[in-house]
C-alpha positions in Angstrom: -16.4 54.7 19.7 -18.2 52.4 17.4 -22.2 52.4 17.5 -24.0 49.1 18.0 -25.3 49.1 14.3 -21.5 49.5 13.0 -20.4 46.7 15.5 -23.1 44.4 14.2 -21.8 45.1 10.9 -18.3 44.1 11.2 -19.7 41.4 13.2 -21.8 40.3 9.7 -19.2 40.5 7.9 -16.6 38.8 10.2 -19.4 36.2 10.1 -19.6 35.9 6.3 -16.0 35.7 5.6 -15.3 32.9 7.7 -18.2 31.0 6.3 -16.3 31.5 2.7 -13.0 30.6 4.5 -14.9 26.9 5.8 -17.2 26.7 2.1 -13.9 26.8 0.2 -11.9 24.5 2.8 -14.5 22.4 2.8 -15.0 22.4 -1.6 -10.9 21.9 -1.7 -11.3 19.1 0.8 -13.7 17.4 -1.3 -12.1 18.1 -4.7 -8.7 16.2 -3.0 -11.0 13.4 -2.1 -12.1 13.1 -5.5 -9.3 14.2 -7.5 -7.1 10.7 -5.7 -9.9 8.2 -5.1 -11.1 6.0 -7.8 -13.6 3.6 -8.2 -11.5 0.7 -10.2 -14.8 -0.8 -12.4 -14.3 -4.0 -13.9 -14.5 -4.2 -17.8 -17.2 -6.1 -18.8 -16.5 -8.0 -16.1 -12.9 -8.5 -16.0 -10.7 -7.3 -13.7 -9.3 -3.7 -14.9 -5.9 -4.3 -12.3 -5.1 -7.8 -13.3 -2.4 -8.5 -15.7 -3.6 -11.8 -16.7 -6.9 -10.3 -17.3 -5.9 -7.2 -19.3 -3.3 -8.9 -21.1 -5.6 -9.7 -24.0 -3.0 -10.0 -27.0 0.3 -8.8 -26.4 2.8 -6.2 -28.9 5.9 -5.1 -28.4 7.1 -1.7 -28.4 8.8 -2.6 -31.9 5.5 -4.0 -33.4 3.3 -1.4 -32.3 5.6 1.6 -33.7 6.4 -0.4 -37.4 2.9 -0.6 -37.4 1.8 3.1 -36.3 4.9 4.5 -38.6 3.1 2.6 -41.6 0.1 4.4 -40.6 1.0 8.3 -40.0 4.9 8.4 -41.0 4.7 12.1 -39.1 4.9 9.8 -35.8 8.0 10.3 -33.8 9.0 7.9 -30.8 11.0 8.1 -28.3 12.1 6.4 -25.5 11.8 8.9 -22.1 14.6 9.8 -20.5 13.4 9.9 -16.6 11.7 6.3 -16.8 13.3 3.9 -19.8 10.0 1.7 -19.1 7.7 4.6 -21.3 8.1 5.5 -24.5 6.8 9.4 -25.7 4.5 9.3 -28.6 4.8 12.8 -30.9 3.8 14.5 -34.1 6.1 16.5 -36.3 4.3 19.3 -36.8 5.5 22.8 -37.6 4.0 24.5 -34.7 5.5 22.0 -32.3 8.5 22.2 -30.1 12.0 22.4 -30.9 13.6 19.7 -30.0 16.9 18.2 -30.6 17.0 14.8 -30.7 20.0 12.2 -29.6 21.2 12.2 -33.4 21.0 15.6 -33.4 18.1 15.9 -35.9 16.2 19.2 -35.2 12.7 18.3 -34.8 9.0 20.4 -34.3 7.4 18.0 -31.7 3.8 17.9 -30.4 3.7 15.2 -27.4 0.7 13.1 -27.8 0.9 10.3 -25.2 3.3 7.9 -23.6 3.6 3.8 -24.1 5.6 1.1 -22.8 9.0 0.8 -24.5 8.8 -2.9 -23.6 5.9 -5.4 -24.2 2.8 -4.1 -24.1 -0.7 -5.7 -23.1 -3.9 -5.5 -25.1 -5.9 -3.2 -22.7 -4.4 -0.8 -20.0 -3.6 -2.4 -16.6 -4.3 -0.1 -13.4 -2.2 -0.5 -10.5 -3.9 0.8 -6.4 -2.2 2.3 -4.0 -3.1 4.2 -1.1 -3.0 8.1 -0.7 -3.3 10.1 2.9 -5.7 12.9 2.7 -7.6 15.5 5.1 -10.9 13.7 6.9 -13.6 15.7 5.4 -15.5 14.6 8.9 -13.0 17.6 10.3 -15.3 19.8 8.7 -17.7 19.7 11.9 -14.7 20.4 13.6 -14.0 24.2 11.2 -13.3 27.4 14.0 -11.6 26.6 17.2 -12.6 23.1 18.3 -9.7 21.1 17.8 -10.0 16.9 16.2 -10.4 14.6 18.9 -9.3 11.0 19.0 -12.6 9.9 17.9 -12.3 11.9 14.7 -9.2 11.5 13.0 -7.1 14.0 11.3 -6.5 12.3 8.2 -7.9 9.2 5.9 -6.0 7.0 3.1 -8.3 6.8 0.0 -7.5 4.2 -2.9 -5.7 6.0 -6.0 -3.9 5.1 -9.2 -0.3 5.1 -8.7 0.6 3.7 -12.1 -0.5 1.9 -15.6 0.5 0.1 -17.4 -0.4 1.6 -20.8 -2.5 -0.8 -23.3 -1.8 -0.5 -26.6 -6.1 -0.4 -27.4 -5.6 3.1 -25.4 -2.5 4.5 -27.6 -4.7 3.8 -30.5 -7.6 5.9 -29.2 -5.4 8.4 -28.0 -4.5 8.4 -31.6 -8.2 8.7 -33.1 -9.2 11.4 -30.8 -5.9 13.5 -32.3 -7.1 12.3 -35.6 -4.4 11.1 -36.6 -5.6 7.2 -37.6 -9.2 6.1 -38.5 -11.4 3.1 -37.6 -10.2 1.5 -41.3 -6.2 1.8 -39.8 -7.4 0.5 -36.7 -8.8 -2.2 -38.4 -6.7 -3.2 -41.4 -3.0 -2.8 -39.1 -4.9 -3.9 -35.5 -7.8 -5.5 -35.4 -10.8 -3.6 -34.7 -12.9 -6.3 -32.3 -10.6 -6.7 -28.9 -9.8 -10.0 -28.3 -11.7 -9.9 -24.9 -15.2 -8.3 -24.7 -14.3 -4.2 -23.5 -17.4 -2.1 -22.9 -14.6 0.7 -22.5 -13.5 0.1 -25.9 -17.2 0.1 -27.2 -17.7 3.6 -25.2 -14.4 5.2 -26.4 -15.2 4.9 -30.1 -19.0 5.2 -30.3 
């Protein structure tokens, strides 16, 4: 028979591992929450899910590769198989991957970032949607009480479902590889956006 101070043991630790069971429900609940929500803050001021407002100055695909080629001629392009609308943006590097290409050239590719294949606006454009998670109230609810009709099961949080990649954000995906400067920026791009972007400002500072 178990003694009363080895039954208030288990008991202690019964206790303490179902507290870590409803601390790491509760910290994966909250990192889902997180991870899909998003606060969509304008850009000094304009309106980071508008087209119009984004657009800024347009480039095609074509422009923005003859210019990055002119840049870095180690930049490889290619249009992605699963969605023709993107465009994969690569080094050749020695210590890349293998990779065989539709002409059949055998390439060493490091992937760098993706970009639209057709026209392009000035600064990204982020498109909302809506995303079904776990109502973090159910947390009150943790053990054997079951959700009542007062306390749903589940909430929809807003969430990016898609961009529209600007070709500003290609060029610092770029400059953080450093694989262009502020001077190729400038002399092939532009350096000041056409519209004010406190982004942009952050970004290269």
């Amino acid at each position: 028979m178990l003694t009363k101070d080895t039954q208030k043991i288990q008991e202690h630790v019964r206790a303490e591992r179902q507290e870590r069971v409803e601390d790491r429900t509760r910290k994966n609940l909250i990192d889902e929450i997180q991870s899909n929500t998003i606060t969509v803050e304008s850009d000094a001021g304009r309106d980071v899910t508008s087209v119009e407002a984004q657009m800024g100055r347009p480039l095609t695909a074509a422009a923005i590769k003859s210019k990055l080629k002119r840049i870095c001629n180690r930049l490889y392009f290619e249009e992605s198989k699963s969605d023709p609308s993107k465009i994969g943006v690569y080094l050749q590097d020695p210590t890349g991957k293998i990779y065989v290409n539709p002409q059949g050239e055998v390439l060493n590719l490091i992937h760098i970032c993706g970009m639209e294949s057709g026209i392009s606006p000035e600064f990204s454009v982020l498109h909302k949607g809506k995303k079904r998670v776990a109502n973090p109230a159910l947390m009150e609810l943790l053990g054997n009480k079951k959700p009542t009709r007062d306390i749903p099961q589940w909430i929809e949080v807003d969430t990016v479902i898609g961009e529209t990649r600007g070709w500003r954000t290609v060029l610092l995906r770029l400059m953080h590889h450093g694989l262009i400067t502020e001077h190729d920026v400038n002399k092939h791009f532009g350096w000041t956006p056409t519209h004010q972007s406190e982004k942009w400002q952050k970004q290269v500072n």
